[in-house]
C-alpha positions in Angstrom: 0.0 0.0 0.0 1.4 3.7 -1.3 2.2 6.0 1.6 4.2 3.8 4.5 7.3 3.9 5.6 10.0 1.1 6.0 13.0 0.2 7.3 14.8 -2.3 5.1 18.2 -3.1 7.6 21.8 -4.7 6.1 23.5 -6.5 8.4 27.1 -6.2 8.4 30.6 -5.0 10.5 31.6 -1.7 9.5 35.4 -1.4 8.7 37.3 -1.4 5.8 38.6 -4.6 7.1 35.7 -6.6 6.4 34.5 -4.5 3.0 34.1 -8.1 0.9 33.3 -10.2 3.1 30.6 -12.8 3.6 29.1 -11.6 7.0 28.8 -8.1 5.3 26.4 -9.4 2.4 23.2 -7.3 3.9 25.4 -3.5 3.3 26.1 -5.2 -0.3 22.7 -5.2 -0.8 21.7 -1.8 0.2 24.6 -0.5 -1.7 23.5 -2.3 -4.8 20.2 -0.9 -3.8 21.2 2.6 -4.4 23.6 2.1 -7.1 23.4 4.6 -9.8 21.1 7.3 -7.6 22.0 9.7 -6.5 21.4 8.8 -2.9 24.1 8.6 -0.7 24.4 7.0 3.1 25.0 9.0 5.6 26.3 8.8 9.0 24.7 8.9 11.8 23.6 7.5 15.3 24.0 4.1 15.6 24.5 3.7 12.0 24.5 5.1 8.1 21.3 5.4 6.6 19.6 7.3 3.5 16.1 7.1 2.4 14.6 6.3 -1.2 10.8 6.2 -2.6 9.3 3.1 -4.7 6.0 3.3 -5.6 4.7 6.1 -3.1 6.4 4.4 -0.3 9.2 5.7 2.0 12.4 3.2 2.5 14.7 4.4 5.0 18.2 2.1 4.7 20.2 1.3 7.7 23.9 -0.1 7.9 23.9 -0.5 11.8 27.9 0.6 12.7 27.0 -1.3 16.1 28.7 -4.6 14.7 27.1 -7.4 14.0 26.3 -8.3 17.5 24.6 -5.2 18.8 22.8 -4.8 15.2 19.4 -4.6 17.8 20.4 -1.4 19.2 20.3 0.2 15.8 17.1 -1.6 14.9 15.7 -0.3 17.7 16.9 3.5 17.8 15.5 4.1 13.8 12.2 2.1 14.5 11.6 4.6 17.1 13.0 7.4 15.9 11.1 7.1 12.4 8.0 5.8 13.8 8.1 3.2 11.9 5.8 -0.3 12.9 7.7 -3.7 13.3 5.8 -5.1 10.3 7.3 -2.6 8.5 11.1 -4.2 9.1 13.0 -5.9 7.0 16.4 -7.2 8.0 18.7 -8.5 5.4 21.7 -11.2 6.4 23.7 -14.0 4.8 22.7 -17.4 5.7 25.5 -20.1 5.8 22.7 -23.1 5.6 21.7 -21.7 2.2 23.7 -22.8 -0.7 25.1 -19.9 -1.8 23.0 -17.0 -4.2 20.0 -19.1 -2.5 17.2 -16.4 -1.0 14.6 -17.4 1.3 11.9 -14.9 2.7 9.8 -15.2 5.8 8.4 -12.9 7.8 9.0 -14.5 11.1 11.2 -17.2 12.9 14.2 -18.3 14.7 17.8 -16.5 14.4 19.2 -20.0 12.9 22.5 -19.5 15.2 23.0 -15.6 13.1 24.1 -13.0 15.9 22.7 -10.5 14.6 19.2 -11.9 14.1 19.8 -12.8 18.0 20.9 -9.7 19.1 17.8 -8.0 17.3 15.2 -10.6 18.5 16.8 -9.9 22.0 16.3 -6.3 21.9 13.1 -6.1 20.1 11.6 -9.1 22.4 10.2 -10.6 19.3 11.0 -12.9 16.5 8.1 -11.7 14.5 10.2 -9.9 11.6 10.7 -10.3 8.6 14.1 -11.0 7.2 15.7 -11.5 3.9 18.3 -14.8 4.3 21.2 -14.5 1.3 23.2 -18.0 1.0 26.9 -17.6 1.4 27.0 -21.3 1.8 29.5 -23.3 4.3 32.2 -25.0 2.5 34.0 -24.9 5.7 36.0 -27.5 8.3 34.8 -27.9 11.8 35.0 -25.1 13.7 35.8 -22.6 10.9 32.5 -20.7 11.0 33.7 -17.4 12.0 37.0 -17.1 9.7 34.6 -18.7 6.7 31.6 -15.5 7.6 34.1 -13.0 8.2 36.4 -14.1 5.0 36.7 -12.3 1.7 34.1 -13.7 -1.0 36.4 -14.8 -3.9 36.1 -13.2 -7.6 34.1 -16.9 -8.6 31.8 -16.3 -4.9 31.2 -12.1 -6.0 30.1 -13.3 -9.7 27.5 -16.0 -8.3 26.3 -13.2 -6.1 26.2 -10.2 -8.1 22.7 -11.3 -10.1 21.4 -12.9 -6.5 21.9 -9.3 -5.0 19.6 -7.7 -8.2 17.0 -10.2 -7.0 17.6 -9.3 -3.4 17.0 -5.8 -4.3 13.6 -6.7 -6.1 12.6 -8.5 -2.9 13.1 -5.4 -1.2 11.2 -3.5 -3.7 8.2 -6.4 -3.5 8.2 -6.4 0.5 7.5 -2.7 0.6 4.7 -2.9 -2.3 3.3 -5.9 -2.5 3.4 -6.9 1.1 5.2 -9.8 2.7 3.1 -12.8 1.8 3.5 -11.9 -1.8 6.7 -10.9 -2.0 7.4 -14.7 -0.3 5.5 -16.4 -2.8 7.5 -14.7 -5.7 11.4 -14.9 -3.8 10.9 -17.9 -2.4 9.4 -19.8 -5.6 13.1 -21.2 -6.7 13.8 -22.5 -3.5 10.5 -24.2 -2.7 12.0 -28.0 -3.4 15.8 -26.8 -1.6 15.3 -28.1 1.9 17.2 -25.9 4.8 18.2 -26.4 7.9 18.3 -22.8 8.6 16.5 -23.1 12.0 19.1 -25.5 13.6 22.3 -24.2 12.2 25.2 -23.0 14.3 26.1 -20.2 12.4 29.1 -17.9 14.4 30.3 -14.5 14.0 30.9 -11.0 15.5 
């Protein structure tokens, strides 16, 4: 419906250290979201935001710089300080038990072992968000779950994300137009037959 306001939230550590890497797939996102506007993000409290329009609706952008595990405390701030209703929340993350350039939207659920969907649930005393998973994949050995999120994609990694991010962006779009349920049923449609085990991964990171 024309006329509301949203906050669509990347996920991600802010640093030039971890620019590229998987954990920071949700600023990607946002980034691509803006790309050839001329919108910029700018800093601010708890976070760099801008805002952009689609379809009569408002869409105000947030890149928490409260690292991954305090990403709640931003949530929370520019819910409040927009006005903005919880239904109108999108957070955006990477998802390790996705096979990578896999998207999976729901509008509620479990963290699935991601810190900052815990951190947020935590804050927000809810799980009843919606949240836009992006697959990074785990082709890691035991115990490497934190050096695998917070390592560099690879040039082969970036090109099997780069068309999975346009689509991300579309989501986005769909969410803030069409409504959740719809924009599920349009995401999620590729993925319908990929069985996750999103809900009981352990999936580790700052």
């Amino acid at each position: 419906m024309a006329g509301g306001k949203y906050l669509i939230v990347g996920l991600g550590n802010v640093g030039i250290e971890y620019d590229n890497t998987r954990h920071n797939i949700g600023f990607m996102v946002l980034d691509k979201l803006i790309e050839g506007s001329n919108t910029i993000f700018n800093v601010g409290r708890l976070g760099s935001t801008c805002s952009i329009s689609h379809r009569g609706n408002k869409l105000i952008l947030l890149k928490p710089s409260t690292y991954m595990n305090l990403s709640g405390k931003a949530v929370n701030y520019w819910l409040q300080e927009e006005g903005i209703k919880i239904e109108n929340l999108l957070i955006i993350c990477d998802d390790l038990a996705l096979p990578i350039g896999a998207l999976r939207l729901r509008k509620s659920g479990s963290d699935g072992g991601h810190n900052g969907l815990a951190n947020i649930a935590q804050t927000l005393s809810t799980t009843n968000f919606s949240r836009l998973r992006i697959g990074i994949g785990s082709e890691f050995n035991r115990g490497g779950q934190i050096d695998y999120v917070l390592g560099k994609l690879s040039s082969q990694e970036r090109e099997q994300l780069e068309p999975v991010i346009k689509k991300a962006c579309q989501a986005i779009k769909d969410f803030s137009f069409i409504g959740v349920d719809r924009a599920m049923n349009i995401c999620n449609t590729k993925i319908k037959n990929q069985e996750s085990k999103t809900d009981d991964s352990n999936q580790e990171g700052n």
